[in-house]
C-alpha positions as CSV (number, residue, x, y, z in Angstrom):
1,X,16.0,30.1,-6.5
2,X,16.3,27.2,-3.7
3,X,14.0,24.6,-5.0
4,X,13.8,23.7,-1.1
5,X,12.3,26.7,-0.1
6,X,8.1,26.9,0.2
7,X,6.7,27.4,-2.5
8,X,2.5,26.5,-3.3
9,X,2.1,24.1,-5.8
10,X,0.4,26.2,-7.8
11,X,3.0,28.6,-8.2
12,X,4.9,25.9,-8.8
13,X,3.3,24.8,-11.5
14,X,2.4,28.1,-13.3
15,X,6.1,29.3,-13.0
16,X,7.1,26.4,-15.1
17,X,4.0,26.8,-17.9
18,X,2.7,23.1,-17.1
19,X,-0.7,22.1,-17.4
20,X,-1.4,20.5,-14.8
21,X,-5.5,20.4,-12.6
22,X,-4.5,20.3,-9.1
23,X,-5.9,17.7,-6.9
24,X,-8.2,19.2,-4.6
25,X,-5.9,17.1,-1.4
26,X,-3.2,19.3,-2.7
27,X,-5.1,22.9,-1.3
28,X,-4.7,21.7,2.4
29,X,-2.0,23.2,4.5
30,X,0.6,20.6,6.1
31,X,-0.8,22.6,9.6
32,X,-4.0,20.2,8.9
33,X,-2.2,17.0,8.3
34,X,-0.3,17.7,11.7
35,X,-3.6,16.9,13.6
36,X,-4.6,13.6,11.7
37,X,-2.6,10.9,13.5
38,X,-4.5,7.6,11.3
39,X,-2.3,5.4,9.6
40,X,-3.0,3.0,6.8
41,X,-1.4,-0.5,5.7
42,X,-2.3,-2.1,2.3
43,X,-1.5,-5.6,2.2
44,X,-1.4,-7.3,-1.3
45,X,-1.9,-11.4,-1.6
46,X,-1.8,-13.2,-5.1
47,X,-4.0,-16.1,-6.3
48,X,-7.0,-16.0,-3.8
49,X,-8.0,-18.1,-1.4
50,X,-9.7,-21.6,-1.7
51,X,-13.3,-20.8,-1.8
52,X,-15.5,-23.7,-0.2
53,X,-13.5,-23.7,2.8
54,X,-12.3,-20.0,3.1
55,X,-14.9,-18.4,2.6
56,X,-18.5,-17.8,5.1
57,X,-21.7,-19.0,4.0
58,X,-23.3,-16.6,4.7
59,X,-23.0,-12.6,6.6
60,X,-23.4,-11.9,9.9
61,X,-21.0,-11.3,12.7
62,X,-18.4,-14.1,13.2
63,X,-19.2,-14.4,16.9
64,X,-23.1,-16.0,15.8
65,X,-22.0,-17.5,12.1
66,X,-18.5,-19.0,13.2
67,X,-15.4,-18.7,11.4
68,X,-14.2,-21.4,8.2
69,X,-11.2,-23.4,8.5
70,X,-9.0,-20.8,6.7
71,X,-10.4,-17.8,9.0
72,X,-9.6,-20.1,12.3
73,X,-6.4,-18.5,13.2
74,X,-7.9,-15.5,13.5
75,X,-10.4,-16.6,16.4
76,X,-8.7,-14.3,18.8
77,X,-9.3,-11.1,16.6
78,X,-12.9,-12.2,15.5
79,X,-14.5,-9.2,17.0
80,X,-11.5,-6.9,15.2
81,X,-11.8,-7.7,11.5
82,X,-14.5,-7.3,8.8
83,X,-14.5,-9.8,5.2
84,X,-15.7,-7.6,2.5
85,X,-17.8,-9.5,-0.2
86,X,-19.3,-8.7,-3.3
87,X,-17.0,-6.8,-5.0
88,X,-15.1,-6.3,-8.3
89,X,-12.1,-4.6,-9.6
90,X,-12.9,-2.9,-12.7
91,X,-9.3,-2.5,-13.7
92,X,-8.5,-6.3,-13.9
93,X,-9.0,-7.9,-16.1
94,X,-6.0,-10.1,-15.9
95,X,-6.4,-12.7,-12.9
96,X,-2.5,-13.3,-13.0
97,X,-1.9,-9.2,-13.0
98,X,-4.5,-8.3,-9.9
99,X,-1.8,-6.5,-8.2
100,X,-1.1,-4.1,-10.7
101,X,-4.3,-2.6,-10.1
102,X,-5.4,-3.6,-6.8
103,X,-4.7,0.0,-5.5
104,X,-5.6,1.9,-8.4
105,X,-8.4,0.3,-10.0
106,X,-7.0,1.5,-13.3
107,X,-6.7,-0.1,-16.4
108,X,-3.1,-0.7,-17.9
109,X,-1.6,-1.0,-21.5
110,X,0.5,-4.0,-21.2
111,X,3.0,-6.0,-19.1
112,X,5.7,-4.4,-21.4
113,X,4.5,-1.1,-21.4
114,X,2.9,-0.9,-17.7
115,X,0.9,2.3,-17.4
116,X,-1.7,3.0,-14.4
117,X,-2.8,5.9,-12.4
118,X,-2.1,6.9,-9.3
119,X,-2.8,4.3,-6.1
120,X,-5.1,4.8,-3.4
121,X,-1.7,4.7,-0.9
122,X,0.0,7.3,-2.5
123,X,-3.0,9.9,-2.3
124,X,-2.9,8.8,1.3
125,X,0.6,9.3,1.9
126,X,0.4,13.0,0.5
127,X,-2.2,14.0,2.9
128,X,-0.9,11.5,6.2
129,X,2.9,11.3,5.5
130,X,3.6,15.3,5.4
131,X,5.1,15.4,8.6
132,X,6.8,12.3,8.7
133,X,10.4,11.2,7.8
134,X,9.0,8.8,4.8
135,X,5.7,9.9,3.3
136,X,5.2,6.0,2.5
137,X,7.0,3.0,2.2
138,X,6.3,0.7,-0.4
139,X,7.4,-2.7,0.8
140,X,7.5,-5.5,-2.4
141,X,9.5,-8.8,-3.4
142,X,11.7,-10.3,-5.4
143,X,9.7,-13.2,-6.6
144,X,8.9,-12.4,-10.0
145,X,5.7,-15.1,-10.1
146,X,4.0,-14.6,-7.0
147,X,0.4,-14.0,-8.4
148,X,0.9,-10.2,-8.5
149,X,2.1,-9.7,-12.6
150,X,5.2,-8.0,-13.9
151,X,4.6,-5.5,-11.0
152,X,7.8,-3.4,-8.7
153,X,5.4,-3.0,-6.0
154,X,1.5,-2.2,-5.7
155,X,1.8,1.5,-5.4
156,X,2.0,4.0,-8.6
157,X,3.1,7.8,-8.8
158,X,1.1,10.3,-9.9
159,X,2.4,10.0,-13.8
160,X,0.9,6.4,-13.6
161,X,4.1,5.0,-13.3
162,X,5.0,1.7,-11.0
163,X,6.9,3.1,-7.9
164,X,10.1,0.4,-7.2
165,X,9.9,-1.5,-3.6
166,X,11.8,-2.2,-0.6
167,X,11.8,-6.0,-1.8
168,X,13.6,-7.6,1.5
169,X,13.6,-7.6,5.5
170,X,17.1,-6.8,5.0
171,X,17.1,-3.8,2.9
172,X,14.2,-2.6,4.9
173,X,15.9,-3.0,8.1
174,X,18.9,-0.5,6.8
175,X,16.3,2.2,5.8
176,X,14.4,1.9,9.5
177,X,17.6,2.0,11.2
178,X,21.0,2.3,9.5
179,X,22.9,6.2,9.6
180,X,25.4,5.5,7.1
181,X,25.8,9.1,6.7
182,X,26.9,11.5,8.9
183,X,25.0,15.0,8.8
184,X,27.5,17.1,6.8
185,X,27.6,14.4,4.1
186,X,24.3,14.3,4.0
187,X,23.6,17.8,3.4
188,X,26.5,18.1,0.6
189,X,24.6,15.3,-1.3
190,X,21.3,17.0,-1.0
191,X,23.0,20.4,-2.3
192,X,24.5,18.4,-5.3
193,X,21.2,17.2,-6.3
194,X,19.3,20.7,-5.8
195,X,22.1,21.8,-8.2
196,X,21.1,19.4,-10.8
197,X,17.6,19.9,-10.1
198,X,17.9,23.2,-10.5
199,X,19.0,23.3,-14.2
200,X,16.8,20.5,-15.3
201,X,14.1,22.9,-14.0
202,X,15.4,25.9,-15.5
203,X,16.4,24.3,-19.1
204,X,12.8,22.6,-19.0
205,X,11.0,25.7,-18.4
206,X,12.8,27.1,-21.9
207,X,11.6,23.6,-23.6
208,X,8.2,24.0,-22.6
209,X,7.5,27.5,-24.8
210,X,9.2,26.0,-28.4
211,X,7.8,21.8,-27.9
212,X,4.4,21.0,-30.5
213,X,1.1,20.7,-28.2
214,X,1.5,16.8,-28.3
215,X,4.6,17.0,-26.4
216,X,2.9,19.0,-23.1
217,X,1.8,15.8,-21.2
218,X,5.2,14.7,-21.6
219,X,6.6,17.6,-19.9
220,X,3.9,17.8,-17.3
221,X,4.6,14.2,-16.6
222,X,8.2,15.5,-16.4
223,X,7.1,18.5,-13.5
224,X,5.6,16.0,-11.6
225,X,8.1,13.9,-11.1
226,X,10.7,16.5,-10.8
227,X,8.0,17.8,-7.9
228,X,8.5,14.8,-5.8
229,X,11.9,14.8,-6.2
230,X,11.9,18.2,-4.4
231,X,9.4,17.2,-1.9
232,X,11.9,14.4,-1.1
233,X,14.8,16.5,-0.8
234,X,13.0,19.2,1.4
235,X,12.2,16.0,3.5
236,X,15.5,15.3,4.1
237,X,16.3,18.4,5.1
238,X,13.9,18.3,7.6
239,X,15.0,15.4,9.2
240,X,18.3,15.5,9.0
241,X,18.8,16.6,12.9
242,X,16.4,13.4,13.8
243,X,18.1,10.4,14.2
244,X,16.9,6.8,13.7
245,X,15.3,4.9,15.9
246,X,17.4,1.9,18.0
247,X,17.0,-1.1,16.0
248,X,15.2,-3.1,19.0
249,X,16.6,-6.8,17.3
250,X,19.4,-8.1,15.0
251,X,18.6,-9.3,11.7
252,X,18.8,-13.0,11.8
253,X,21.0,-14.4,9.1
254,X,18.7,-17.4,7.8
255,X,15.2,-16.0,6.4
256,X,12.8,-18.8,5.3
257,X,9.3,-17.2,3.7
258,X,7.5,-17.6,6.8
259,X,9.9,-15.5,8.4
260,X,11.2,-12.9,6.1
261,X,7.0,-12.1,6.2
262,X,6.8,-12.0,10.4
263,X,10.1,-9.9,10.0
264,X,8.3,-7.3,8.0
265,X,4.9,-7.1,10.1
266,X,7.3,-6.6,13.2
267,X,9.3,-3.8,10.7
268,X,6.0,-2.5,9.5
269,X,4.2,-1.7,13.1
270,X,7.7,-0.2,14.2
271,X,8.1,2.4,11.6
272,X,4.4,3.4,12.8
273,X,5.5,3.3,16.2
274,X,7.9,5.9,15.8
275,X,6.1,7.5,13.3
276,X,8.9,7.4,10.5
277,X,5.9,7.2,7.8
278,X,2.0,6.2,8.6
279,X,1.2,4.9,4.9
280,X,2.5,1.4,3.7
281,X,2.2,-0.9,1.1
282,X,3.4,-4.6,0.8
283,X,3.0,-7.5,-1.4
284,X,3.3,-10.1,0.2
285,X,5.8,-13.4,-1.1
286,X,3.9,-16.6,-2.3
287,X,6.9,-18.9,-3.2
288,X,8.6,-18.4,-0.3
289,X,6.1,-19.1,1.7
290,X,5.2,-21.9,0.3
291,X,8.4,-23.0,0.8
292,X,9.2,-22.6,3.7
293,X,6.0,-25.0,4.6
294,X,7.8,-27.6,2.8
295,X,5.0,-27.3,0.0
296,X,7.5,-27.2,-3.6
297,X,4.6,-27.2,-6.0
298,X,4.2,-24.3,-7.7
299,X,1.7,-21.7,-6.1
300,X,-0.1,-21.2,-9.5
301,X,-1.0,-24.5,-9.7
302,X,-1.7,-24.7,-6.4
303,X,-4.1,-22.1,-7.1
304,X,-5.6,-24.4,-9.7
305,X,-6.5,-26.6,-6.4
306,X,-9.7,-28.3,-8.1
307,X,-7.5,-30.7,-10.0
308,X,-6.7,-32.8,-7.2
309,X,-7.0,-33.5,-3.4
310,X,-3.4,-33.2,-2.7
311,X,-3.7,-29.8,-4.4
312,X,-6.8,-28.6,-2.4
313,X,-5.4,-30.1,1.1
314,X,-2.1,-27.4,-0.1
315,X,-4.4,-24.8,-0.9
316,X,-6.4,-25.1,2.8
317,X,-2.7,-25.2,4.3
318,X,-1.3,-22.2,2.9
319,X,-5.2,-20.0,3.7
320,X,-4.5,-21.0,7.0
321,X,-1.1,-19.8,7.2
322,X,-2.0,-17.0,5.6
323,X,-4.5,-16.0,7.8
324,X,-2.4,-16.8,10.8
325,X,0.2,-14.4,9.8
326,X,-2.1,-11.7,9.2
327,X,-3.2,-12.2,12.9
328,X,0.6,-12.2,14.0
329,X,0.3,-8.5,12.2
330,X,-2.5,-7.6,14.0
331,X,-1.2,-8.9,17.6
332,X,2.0,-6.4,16.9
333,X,-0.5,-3.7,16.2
334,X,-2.5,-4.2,18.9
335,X,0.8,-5.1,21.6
336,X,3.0,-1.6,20.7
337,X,1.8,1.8,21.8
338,X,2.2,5.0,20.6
339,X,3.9,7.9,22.5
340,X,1.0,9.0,24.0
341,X,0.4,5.3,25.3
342,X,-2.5,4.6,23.1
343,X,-2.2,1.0,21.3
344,X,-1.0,1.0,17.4
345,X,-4.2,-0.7,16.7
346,X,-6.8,2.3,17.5
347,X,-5.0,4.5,15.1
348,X,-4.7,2.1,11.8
349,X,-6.7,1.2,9.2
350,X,-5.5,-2.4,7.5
351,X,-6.6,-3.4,4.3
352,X,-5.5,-6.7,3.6
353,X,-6.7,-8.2,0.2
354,X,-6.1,-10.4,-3.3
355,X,-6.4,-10.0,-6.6
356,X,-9.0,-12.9,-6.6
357,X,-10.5,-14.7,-5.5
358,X,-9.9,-18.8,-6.1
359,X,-8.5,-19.8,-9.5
360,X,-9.3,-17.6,-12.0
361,X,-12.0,-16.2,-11.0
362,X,-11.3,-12.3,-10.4
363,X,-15.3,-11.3,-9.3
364,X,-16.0,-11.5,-5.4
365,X,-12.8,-11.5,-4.2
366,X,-11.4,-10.9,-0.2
367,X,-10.8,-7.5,1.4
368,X,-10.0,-7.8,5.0
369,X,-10.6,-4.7,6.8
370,X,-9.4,-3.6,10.5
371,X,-8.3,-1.6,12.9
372,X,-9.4,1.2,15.0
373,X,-8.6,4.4,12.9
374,X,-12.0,4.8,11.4
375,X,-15.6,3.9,12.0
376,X,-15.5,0.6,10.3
377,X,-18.1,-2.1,11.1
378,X,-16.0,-5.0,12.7
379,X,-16.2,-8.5,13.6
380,X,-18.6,-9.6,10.6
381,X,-18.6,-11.3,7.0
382,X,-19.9,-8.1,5.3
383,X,-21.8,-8.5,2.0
384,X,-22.2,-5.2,0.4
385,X,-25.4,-4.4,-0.8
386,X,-25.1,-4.3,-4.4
387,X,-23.0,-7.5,-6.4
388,X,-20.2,-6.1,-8.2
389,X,-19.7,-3.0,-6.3
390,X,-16.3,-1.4,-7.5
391,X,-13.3,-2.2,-5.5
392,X,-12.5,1.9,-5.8
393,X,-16.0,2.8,-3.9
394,X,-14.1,1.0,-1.0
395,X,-10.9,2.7,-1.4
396,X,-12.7,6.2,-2.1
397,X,-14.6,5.8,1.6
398,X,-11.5,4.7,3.5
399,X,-9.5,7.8,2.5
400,X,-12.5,10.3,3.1
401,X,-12.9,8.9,6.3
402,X,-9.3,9.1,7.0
403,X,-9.9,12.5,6.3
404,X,-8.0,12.3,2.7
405,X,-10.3,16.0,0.7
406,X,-10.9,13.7,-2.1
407,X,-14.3,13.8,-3.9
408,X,-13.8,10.6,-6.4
409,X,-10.7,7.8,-7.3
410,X,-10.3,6.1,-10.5
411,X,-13.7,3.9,-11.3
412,X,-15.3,5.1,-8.0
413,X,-19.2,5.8,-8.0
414,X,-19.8,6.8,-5.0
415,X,-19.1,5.7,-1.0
416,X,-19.9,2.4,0.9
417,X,-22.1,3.9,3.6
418,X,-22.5,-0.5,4.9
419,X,-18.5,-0.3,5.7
420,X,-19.2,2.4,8.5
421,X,-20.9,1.5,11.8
C-alpha cells in the first residue's frame, strides 16, 4: 500500500498496533487549516537583557510611560509591540540552557541525553503549515555558546527529540530558492524512500506483536517519526509542479553577525510572503553579533555586566542593537504584502523572547509580543496579573487564538485573558 495515499491518523496508527492518544489538533480536516491564513515567528535570544536600563518601571502604554534606552530603537513601532512581565519558565532550570525549553516548557534529562516534549511551534505548524510547501522552518546557528545550551534549534518533535536547524543565511537561501532537481529526479528519490519506508513499516508492524511491554514506547516513538517522514514525502509530492519563488537579491559573500541576522529577517518575511511555510523558529547568534560591533569579550561575561562599567556600557550596546534589529524585522513585516495586498504584519503573530532575564536570573524574563494576527493588547509594558505566571499559559493562549484545537501544553494552567484586548 502507497504510504502517500490518505490515510486518517488513526487508521494509521491502529494498523500498525501503536499506542498512541491522538492530539485533539490531529481530528481537524486540512479543509479547515485552508481558511486560517495567521502565521507565527518565535524568536529565541540568549542571556537576557541588562535590567536597570532595559527594562520599564513600571506598565502602562509606551506612548504615556516612555520607552528605556534599550527599547529606543523601537520608537517607531511603540504602538505595535507589547513587553510581557511577570513570568517564569517552569522547565528551566538551567539559566545557560533557556533555549532548550523556551518553546516547550518541559523539563529535560541532561545536556548528554537531551529529552523534551514537543514545542509550541511544532503544534502550530501541524495545524497552519498543512497547505504549505514547508510546514515550518526551524532557523538555528552554529555557535555552540550563544546562551541557548547544547541545543540544534528551539523546536522539538513530537518524540521529544531536538529537531536540527537551518543554521546559516546561506543554507537557508538554497532551501527558499534553489531547484537543484529537476521534477523526474525528484519523484524517483521520493519513490526510493517510500520503498524503504515501506518495509521499515511492514517489518515493524511484525516487531510490534513478539517485543516485552517495556519496549512499546519505543516503537510508538518509532511510528511517529516514521509518520512525519510520510507526511514530508506526501508534501513533496504535492509541490512538486510549484516552483520556487525568484530569489529577489544575491547572497552577499562577506556575512558579519549583524548581517547574517538582517539577512534572515529579510529570508524569514519572504518565505511568508509566498507562503512557502507560516510557522518559524530562530535562534538568534550572540557571538557574532557581538562581533561584528567590534565588542570581542565574551557574551557570557558580558552577561555578567555588574562586574564592571566597561561590561555594562557593552551590555546597553548590544540591548540596543538588539532591539534595533528586531524593529528592522518588524519594518519587513509591515513593508511586504501578501497576495491579496494586505501587509505581512496584520497576519503574524511574533514572539520574540530570552531565556532570562539579566545574569542568572531566569524569573521575570522578556517576551515581546506583536503583530496583527490575533487580538493582542499592543503598545504597552504588560505586567500579568499574577508573578510567576507560567511561560506555557502564554504559549497555550497564542495557539488557541491562532485557532490551534488545543485544550492544554506542557505546564500550562490555564489562558492569559490580560494578553487579549
Amino acid at each position: 500500500m502507497s504510504i502517500l495515499k490518505n490515510i486518517s491518523r488513526r487508521s494509521f496508527l491502529v494498523s500498525a498496533g501503536a499506542c498512541l492518544a491522538l492530539p485533539k489538533l490531529e481530528s481537524f480536516a486540512a479543509s479547515t487549516a485552508k481558511d486560517n491564513n495567521k502565521k507565527m515567528i518565535f524568536i529565541g535570544q540568549g542571556y537576557g537583557f541588562t535590567e536597570k536600563s532595559f527594562y520599564p518601571e513600571k506598565a502602562g502604554r509606551f506612548s504615556q510611560i516612555g520607552l528605556t534606552d534599550g527599547l529606543s530603537p523601537l520608537e517607531k513601532h511603540k504602538n505595535d509591540f507589547s513587553l510581557v512581565g511577570n513570568l517564569l519558565n517552569i522547565g528551566a532550570g538551567n539559566p545557560h540552557c533557556g533555549s532548550l525549553t523556551f518553546l516547550t516548557g518541559a523539563a529535560y534529562t541532561n545536556p548528554r541525553n537531551v529529552k523534551n516534549s514537543i514545542s509550541c511551534d511544532q503544534i502550530a505548524a501541524e495545524y497552519l503549515g498543512k497547505t504549505s510547501r514547508y510546514s515550518s522552518l526551524v532557523l538555528s546557528t552554529n555557535e555552540t555558546k550563544g546562551g541557548h545550551g547544547p541545543a540544534l534549534s528551539m523546536s522539538w518533535d513530537k518524540g521529544g527529540n531536538p529537531i536540527a536547524g537551518i543554521n546559516s543565511s546561506l543554507a537557508l537561501y538554497k532551501k527558499l530558492f534553489a531547484s537543484s532537481e529537476d521534477k523526474s529526479t525528484l519523484l524517483n528519490r521520493i519513490k526510493k524512500r517510500k520503498s524503504i519506508l515501506d518495509s521499515m513499516r511492514i517489518n515493524a508492524s511484525g516487531v510490534s506483536t513478539k517485543i516485552a511491554k517495556t519496549d512499546k514506547e519505543k516503537l510508538d516513538e518509532y511510528f511517529q517519526s516514521l509518520r512525519q517522514v510520510e507526511l514530508g514525502l506526501k508534501r513533496q509530492v504535492d509541490w512538486v509542479n510549484v516552483a520556487k519563488p525568484k530569489a529577489p537579491f544575491d547572497l552577499p559573500e562577506e556575512i558579519d553577525g549583524e548581517k547574517e541576522i538582517k539577512l534572515m529577517y529579510d529570508m524569514i518575511a519572504l518565505a511568508i510572503q509566498t507562503d512557502q511555510t507560516r510557522v518559524i523558529s530562530y535562534m538568534l547568534p550572540e557571538q557574532s553579533l557581538l562581533n561584528s560591533m567590534d565588542i570581542t569579550m565574551p557574551v557570557h561575561s558580558i552577561s555578567h555586566y555588574n562586574l564592571s562599567t566597561e561590561r555594562t556600557e557593552k551590555s546597553m550596546q548590544r540591548d540596543r542593537k538588539c532591539t534595533e534589529l528586531f524593529g528592522y524585522l518588524l519594518d519587513q513585516l509591515k513593508e511586504k504584502k501578501d497576495e491579496q495586498g494586505q501587509r505581512l504584519f496584520d497576519s503574524c503573530l511574533i514572539a520574540y523572547g530570552t531565556n532570562i532575564c539579566a545574569g542568572h536570573k531566569i524569573v521575570d524574563f522578556p517576551l515581546f509580543l506583536s503583530g496583527g494576527a490575533l487580538n493582542l493588547r499592543l503598545g504597552e509594558s504588560l505586567m500579568l496579573s499574577k508573578k510567576n505566571t507560567p511561560l506555557a499559559n502564554v504559549w497555550l493562549t497564542l495557539l488557541q487564538e491562532a485557532g490551534v484545537p488545543i485544550e492544554k501544553f506542557s505546564h500550562s494552567t490555564g489562558t492569559e485573558k490580560d494578553l487579549l484586548a
